[in-house]
C-alpha positions in Angstrom: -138.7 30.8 98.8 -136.2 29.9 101.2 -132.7 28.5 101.2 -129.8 28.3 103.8 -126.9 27.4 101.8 -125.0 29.7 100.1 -124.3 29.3 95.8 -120.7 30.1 96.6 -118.9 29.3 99.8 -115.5 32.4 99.6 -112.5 30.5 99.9 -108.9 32.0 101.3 -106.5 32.1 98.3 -103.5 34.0 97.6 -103.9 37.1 95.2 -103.6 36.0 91.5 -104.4 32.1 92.1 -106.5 30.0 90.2 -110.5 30.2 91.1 -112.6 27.6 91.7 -114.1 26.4 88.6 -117.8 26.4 89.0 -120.1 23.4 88.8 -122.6 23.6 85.9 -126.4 23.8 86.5 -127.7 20.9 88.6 -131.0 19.2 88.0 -133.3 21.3 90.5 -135.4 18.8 92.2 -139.0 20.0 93.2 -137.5 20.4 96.9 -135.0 23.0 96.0 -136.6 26.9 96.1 -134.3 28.0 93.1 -130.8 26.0 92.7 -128.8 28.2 91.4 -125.3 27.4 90.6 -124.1 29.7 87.9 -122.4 27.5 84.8 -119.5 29.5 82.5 -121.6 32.9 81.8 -120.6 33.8 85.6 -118.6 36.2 86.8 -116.9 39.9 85.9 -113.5 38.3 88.2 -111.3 41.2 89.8 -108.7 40.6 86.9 -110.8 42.8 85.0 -112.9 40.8 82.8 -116.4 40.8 82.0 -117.6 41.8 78.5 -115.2 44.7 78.2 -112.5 42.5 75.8 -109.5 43.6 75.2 -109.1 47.4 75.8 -108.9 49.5 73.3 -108.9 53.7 73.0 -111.4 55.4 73.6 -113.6 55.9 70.8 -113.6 59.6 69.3 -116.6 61.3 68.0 -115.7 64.3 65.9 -119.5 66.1 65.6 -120.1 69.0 67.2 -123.2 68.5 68.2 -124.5 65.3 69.2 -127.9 65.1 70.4 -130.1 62.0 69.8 -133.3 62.2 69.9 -134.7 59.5 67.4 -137.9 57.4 68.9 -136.3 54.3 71.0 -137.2 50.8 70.9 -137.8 48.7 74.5 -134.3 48.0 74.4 -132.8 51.2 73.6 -135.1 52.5 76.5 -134.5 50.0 79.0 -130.6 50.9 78.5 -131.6 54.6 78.9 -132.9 53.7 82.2 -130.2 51.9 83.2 -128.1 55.1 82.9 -130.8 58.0 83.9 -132.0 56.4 87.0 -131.7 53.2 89.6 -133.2 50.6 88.0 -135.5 50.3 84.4 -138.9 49.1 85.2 -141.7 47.8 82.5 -144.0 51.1 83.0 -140.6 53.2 82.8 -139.6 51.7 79.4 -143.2 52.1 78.2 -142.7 55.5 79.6 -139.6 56.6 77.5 -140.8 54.4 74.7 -144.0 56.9 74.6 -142.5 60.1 75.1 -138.6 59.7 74.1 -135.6 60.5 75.9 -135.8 64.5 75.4 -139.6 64.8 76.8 -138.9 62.0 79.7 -135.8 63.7 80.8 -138.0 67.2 80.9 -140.6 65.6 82.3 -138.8 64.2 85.4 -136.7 67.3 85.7 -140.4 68.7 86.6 -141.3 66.1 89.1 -140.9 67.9 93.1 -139.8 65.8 95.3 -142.5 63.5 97.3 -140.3 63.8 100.9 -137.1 64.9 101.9 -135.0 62.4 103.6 -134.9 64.8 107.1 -138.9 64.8 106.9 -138.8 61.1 106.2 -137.1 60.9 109.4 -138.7 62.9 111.2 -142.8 61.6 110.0 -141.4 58.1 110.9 -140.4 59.0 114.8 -136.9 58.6 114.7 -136.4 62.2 116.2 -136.3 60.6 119.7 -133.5 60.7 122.2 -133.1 57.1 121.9 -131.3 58.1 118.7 -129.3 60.9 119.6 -125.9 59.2 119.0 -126.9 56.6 116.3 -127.4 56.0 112.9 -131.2 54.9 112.8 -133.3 55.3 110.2 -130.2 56.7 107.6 -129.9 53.2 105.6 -134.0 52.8 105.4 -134.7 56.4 103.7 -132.1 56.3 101.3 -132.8 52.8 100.0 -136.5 53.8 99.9 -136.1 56.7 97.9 -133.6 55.0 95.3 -136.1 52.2 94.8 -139.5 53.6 95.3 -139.6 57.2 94.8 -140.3 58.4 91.5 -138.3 60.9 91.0 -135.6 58.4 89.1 -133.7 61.0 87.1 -133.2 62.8 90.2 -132.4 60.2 92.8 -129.1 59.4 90.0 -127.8 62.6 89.6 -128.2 63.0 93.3 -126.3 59.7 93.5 -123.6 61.1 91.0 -123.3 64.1 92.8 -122.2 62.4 96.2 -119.6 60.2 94.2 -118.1 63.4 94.1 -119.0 65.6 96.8 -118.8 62.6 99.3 -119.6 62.8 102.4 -120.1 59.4 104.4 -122.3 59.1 107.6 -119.9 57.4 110.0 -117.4 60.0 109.6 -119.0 62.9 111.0 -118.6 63.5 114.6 -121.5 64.9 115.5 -124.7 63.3 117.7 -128.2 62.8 115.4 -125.6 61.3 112.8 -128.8 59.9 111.0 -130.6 63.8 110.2 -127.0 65.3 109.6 -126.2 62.9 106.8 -130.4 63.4 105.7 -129.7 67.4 105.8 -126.7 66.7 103.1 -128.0 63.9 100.8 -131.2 66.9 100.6 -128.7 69.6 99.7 -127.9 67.1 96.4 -131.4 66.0 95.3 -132.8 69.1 96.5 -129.9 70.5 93.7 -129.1 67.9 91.3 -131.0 70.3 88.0 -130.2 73.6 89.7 -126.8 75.1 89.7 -123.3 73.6 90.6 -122.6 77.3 92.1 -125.4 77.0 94.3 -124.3 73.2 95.5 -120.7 75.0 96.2 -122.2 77.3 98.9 -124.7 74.8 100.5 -121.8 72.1 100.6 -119.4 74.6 102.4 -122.4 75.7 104.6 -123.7 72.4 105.5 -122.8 70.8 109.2 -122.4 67.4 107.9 -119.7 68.2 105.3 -118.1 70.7 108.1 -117.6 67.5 110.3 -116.3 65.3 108.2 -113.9 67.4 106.0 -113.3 68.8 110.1 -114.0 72.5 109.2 -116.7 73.1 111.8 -115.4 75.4 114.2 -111.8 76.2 112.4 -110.1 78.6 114.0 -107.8 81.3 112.5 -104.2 81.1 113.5 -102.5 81.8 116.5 -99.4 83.7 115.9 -98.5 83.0 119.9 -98.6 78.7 119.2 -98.1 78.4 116.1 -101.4 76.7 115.2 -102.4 77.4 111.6 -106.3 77.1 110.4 -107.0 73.2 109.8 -106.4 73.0 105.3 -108.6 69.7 104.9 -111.8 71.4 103.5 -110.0 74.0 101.4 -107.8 71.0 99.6 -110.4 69.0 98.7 -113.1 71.2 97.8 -110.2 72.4 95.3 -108.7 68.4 94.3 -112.0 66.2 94.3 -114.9 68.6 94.0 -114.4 71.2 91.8 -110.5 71.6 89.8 -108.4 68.7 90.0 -104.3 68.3 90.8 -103.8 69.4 87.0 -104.8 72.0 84.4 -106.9 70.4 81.7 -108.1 71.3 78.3 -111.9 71.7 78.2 -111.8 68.0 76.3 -111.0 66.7 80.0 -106.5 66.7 78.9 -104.1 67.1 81.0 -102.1 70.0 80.0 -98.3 70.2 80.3 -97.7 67.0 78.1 -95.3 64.6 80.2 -94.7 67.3 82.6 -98.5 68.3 84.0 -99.2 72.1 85.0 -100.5 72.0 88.4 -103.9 73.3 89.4 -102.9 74.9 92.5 -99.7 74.7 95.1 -99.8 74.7 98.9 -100.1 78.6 99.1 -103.4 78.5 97.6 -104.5 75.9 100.0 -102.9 77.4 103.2 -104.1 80.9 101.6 -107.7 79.3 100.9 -107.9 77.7 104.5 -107.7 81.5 106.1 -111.3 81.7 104.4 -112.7 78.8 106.0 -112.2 79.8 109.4 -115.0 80.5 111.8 -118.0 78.5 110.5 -120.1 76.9 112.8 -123.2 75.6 114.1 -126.5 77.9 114.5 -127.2 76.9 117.7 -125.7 74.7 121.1 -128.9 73.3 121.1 -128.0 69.4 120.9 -131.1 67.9 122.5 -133.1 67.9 119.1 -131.9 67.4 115.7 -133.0 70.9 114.4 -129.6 72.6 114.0 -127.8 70.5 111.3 -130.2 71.6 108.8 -129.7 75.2 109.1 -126.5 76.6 107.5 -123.4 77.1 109.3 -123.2 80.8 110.6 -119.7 82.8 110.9 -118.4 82.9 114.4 -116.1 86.3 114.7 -114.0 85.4 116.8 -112.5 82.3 115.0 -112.5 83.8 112.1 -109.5 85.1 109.8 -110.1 88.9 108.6 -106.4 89.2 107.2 -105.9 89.1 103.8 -105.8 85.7 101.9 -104.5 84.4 98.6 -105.2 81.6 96.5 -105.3 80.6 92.6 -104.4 84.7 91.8 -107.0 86.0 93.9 -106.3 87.9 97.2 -109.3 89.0 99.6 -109.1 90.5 103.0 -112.3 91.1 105.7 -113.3 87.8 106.3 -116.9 86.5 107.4 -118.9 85.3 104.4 -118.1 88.0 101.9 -115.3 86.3 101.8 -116.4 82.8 101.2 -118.4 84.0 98.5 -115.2 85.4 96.8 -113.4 82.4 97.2 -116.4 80.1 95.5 -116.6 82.1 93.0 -113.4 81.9 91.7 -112.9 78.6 92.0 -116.7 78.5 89.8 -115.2 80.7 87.5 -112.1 78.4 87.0 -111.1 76.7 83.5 -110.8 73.6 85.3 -114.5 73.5 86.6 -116.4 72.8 83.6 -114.3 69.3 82.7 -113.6 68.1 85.8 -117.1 68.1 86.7 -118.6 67.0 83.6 -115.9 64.0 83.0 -116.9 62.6 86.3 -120.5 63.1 85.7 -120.2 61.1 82.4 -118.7 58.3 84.4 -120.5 57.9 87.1 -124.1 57.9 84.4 -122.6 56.3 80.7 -119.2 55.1 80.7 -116.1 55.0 82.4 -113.7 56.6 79.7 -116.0 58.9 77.5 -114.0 60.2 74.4 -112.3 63.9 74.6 -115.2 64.9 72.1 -117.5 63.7 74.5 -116.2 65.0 77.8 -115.7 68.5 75.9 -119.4 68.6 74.4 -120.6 68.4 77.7 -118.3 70.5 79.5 -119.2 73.1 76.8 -122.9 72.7 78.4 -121.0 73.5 81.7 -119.7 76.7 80.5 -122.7 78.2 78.6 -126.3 76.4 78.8 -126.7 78.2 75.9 -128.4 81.2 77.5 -125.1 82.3 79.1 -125.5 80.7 82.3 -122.3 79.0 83.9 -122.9 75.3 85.6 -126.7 74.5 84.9 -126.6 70.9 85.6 -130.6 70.6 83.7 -128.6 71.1 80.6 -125.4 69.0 81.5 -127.2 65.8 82.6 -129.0 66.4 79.2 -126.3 66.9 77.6 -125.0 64.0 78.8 -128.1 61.4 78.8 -128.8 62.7 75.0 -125.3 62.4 73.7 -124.3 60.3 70.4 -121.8 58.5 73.0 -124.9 57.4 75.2 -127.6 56.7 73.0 -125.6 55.9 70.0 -125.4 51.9 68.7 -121.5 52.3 68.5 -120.7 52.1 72.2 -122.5 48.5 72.5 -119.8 46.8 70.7 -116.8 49.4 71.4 -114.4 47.7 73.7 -113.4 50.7 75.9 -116.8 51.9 76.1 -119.5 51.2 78.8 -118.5 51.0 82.9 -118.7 48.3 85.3 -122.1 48.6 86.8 -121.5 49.5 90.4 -123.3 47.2 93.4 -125.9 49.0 94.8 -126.9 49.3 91.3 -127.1 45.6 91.1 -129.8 45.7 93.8 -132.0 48.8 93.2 -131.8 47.7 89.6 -133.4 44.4 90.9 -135.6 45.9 93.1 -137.4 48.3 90.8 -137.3 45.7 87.8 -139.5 43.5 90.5 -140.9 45.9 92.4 -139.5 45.4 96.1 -140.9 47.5 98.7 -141.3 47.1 102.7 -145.4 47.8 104.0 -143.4 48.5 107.6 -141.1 51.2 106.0 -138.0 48.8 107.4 -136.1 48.4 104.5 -134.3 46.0 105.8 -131.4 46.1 103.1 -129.2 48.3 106.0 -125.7 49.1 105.7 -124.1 47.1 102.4 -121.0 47.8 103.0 -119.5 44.5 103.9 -117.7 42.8 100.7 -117.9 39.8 101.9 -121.4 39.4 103.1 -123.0 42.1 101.2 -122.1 44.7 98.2 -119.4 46.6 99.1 -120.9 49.9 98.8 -123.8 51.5 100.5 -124.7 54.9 99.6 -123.9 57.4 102.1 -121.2 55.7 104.1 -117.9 56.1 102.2 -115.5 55.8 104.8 -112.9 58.4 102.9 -113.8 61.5 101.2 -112.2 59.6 98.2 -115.0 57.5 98.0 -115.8 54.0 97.7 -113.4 54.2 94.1 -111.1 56.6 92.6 -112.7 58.1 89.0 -109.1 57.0 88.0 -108.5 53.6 89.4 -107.4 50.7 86.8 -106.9 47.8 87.7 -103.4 46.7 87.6 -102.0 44.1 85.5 -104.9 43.9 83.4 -106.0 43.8 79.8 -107.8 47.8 80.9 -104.1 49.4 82.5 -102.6 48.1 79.2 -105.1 49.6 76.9 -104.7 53.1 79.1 -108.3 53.4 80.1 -109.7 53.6 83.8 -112.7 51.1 85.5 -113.5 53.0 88.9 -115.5 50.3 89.7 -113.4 47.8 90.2 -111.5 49.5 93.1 -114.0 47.1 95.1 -114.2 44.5 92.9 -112.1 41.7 94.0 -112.6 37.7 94.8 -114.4 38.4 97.9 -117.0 41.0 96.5 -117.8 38.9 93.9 -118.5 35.9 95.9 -120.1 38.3 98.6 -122.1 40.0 96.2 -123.7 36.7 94.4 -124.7 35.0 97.9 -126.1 38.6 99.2 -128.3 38.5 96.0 -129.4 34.7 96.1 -130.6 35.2 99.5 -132.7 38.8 98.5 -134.1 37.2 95.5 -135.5 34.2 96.7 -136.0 35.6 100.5 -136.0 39.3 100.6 -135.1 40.6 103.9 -137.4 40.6 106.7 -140.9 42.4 104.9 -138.6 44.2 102.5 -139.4 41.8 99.6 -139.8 41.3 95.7 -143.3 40.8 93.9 -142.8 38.4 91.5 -146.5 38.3 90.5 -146.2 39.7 87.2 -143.2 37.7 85.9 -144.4 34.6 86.9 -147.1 34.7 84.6 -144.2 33.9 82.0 -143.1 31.3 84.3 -144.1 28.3 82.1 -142.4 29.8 78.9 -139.0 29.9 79.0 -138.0 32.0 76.1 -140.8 34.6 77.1 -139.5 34.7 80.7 -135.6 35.0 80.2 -135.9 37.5 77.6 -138.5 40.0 79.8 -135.9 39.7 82.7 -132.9 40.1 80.4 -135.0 43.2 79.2 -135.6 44.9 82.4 -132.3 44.0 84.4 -129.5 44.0 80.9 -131.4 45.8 78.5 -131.6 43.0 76.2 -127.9 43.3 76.0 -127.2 39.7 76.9 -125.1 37.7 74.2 -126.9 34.6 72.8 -124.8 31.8 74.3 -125.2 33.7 77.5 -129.3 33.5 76.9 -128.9 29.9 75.7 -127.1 28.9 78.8 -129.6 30.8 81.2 -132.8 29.3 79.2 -130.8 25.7 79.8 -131.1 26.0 83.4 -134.6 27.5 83.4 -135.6 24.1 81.8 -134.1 22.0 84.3 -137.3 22.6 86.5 -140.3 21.8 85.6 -143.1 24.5 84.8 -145.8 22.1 86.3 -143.7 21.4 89.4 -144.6 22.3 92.9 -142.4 25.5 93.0 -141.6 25.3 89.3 -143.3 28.7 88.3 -141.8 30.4 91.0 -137.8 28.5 90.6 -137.8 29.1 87.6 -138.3 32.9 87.8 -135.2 32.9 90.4 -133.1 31.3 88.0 -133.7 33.6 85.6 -133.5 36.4 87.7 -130.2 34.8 90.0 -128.5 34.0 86.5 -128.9 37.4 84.7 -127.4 39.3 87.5 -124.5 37.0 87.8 -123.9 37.4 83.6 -120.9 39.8 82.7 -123.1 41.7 80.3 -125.4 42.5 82.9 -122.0 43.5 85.0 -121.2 45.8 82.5 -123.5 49.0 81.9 -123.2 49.5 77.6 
């Protein structure tokens, strides 16, 4: 397959303006790899569209307890997937179909790891001094483990986790950049079904996150100049990774009604900073890679043995004792156990989960049930398992569901048709570029804010008015959504240098259209695409020729091309 053009060309228009209406499906002549020129069913628009309607609240569910764990049908499975890991695939909805969502989540809870990303790096040479001050390598692992490894439960939760704890490769300021940013995505897979305690005290130790929240080496103050310790780690490890700006109800509420109770004043941050003095790198030695995966050790000298005070606790000695101290009260918070979960819930199901939901879960947080405080095993169960997730209710609930982010998009893709690179290129790179590529690439936020706020709406629209939130669409705009389309016309019918599709099993529906756009609507929408969106996409199947040279294999990249281009594929339900 091979095509120059683009589907789309971007054009330059003024925000708000009128887009270009789209022509409809042309006749594909036997010359063209896979026309594809997406009629009416295209595209989830920056205004906020898509198949999420007219918002409406949130909707509440009053049980309890709400656990599903009836047998699921191929559909029910396939949207399971689509939540617990980075792509459905026909084995994996055999898989759940077989076991059901409780024993699949248990069973890849079990599943070790095949490689770290650090020993990735290292068994495929990039430990050389040609890469001491460069990124090589970085893009190739992480896009290999999201699309190959099996692990899938874990490689989303680990995903999850660093939308939240985010650290992004090209801000940290330190050489072997590539095996820094390896040493901290490991800390989250490593962690993602152990405890959120234990995450808190590799993330504060870790040299990557030291760089780039600019820790490393923070000095105590210096009565003489003035200078005060640097406060950027101890605010947002309070703000975005673990409490919030306000106190909230366990249900994931703001307390204080119109007038918010804050979490925590400046004190506590100034007061929290004093702890984080002093941590630094085991070792000067720079000439291999070796030191950014050993924990940051305490250097005396810079560090702050006075007293410190923050969110009612005062401790005094320094060194690590009193890191430890300082974790564990923020662990021990009431803010912890929703903050975390909400965010959890939207980054796997759905973008504004219902109080009930958010405090079922958060509940899970608290107490596992054996008395133990943030076991995330029983919170991604918890959440994965929930009447919110698994129930029937949230495919036609307006305000339920989330706009399915881009990287998604392609490793949902790429497992559904099983990409993979025999070189161990994976050629896919840096995706960052909305206008050329997704807009996203794991890895490399360039703010510890991440690529989108977990309470962005967009303004103006049908979602601010209905007083819900749509993350997602922080980098959703005309541009992305022309850059995204063209990226993905040229992966599916090119791939990228060896990193390419195998399209050997779904062409062998290729002559049967009905049989062909439902098994790709199954494995890439979870049969959740609306009839006239099917009826449109079977129409410009059957403009080419099954008996065709190339018809087997353009009509397959229709299908495909169309189905991630429909808003109900967008949208994760």
């Amino acid at each position: 397959m091979h095509d120059d053009n683009p589907i789309i060309t971007a054009e330059h228009r003024a925000p708000g303006s009128t887009p270009p209406v789209l022509p409809a499906v042309p006749t594909v002549t036997t010359a063209a790899p896979f026309a594809v020129l997406t009629p009416a069913i295209l595209l989830a628009a920056c205004g906020g569209g898509g198949s999420n309607g007219t918002a409406s609240a949130a909707p509440t569910v009053s049980a309890p307890v709400a656990i599903v764990r009836t047998a699921p049908t191929p559909a029910q499975a396939s949207r399971f997937l689509g939540q617990a890991t980075m792509g459905a695939t026909k084995a994996q909805i055999a898989d759940v179909v077989d076991k059901g969502y409780e024993a699949w989540i248990t069973a890849q809870m079990a599943l070790p790891r095949a490689t770290t990303h650090w020993d990735w790096l290292v068994t495929n040479g990039y430990n050389v001094a040609a890469n001491i001050n460069n990124t090589a390598g970085f893009d190739a692992s992480v896009w290999r483990q999201l699309i190959v490894e099996p692990d899938q439960l874990r490689q989303r939760v680990g995903m999850a986790l660093l939308d939240l704890l985010v650290v992004g490769i090209d801000g940290v300021n330190l050489n072997w950049k590539q095996f820094a940013a390896a040493a901290y995505l490991d800390i989250l897979l490593d962690r993602a079904f152990g405890n959120y305690r234990d995450i808190l005290d590799a993330i504060t130790t870790n040299a990557a996150m030291g760089s780039f929240l600019t820790f490393l080496g923070n000095r105590k103050a210096n009565t003489r100049t003035g200078a005060v310790p640097d406060e950027n780690y101890a605010r947002e490890l309070m703000q975005l990774f673990t409490l919030g700006l306000y106190q909230l109800n366990m249900d994931g509420s703001v307390k204080g009604g119109a007038t918010p109770l804050e979490t925590y004043k400046p004190e506590d941050v100034a007061g929290l900073a004093r702890v984080f003095t002093g941590l630094s790198l085991a070792t000067a030695d720079s000439t291999t890679p070796d030191r950014y995966r050993q924990p940051l050790v305490m250097n005396a000298t810079l560090n702050e043995t006075g007293s410190a005070s923050f969110l009612g606790t005062t401790v005094s000695g320094g060194g690590m004792a009193a890191v430890k101290t300082a974790l564990d009260t923020i662990f021990a918070h009431p803010n912890l156990p929703p903050f975390v979960s909400k965010q959890l819930i939207q980054r796997l199901v759905t973008s504004n989960p219902s109080p009930a939901y958010v405090a079922r879960v958060a509940t899970k947080f608290a107490d596992n049930g054996s008395g133990v405080r943030g076991d995330l095993k029983a919170v991604v169960t918890a959440i994965l398992l929930d009447t919110e997730a698994r129930g029937d209710a949230a495919l036609t609930a307006a305000a339920a569901g989330k706009l399915r982010e881009p990287v998604m998009r392609l490793t949902g893709w790429a497992r559904a048709f099983a990409v993979n690179s025999p070189s161990n290129a994976w050629g896919f790179g840096d995706t960052s570029n909305q206008s050329t590529r997704l807009g996203q690439s794991m890895g490399r936020s360039q703010t510890v804010f991440n690529f989108f706020r977990p309470g962005y709406s967009p303004p103006a629209s049908a979602i601010a008015a209905g007083g819900l939130v749509a993350p997602e669409f922080q980098i959703t705009n005309e541009q992305s959504v022309v850059g995204y389309i063209n990226y993905m016309y040229g992966l599916v019918a090119n791939g990228t240098g060896d990193t390419k599709a195998d399209y050997s099993d779904i062409l062998q529906k290729a002559a049967d259209t009905n049989a062909l756009v439902d098994e790709v609507a199954l494995l890439l929408a979870a049969g959740q695409l609306s009839a006239a969106t099917i009826a449109q996409i079977r129409s410009a199947v059957d403009t080419v020729s099954a008996t065709a040279s190339g018809g087997p294999t353009n009509r397959v990249g229709i299908a495909i091309m169309l189905t991630l281009a429909a808003p109900e594929y967008l949208t994760v339900k």
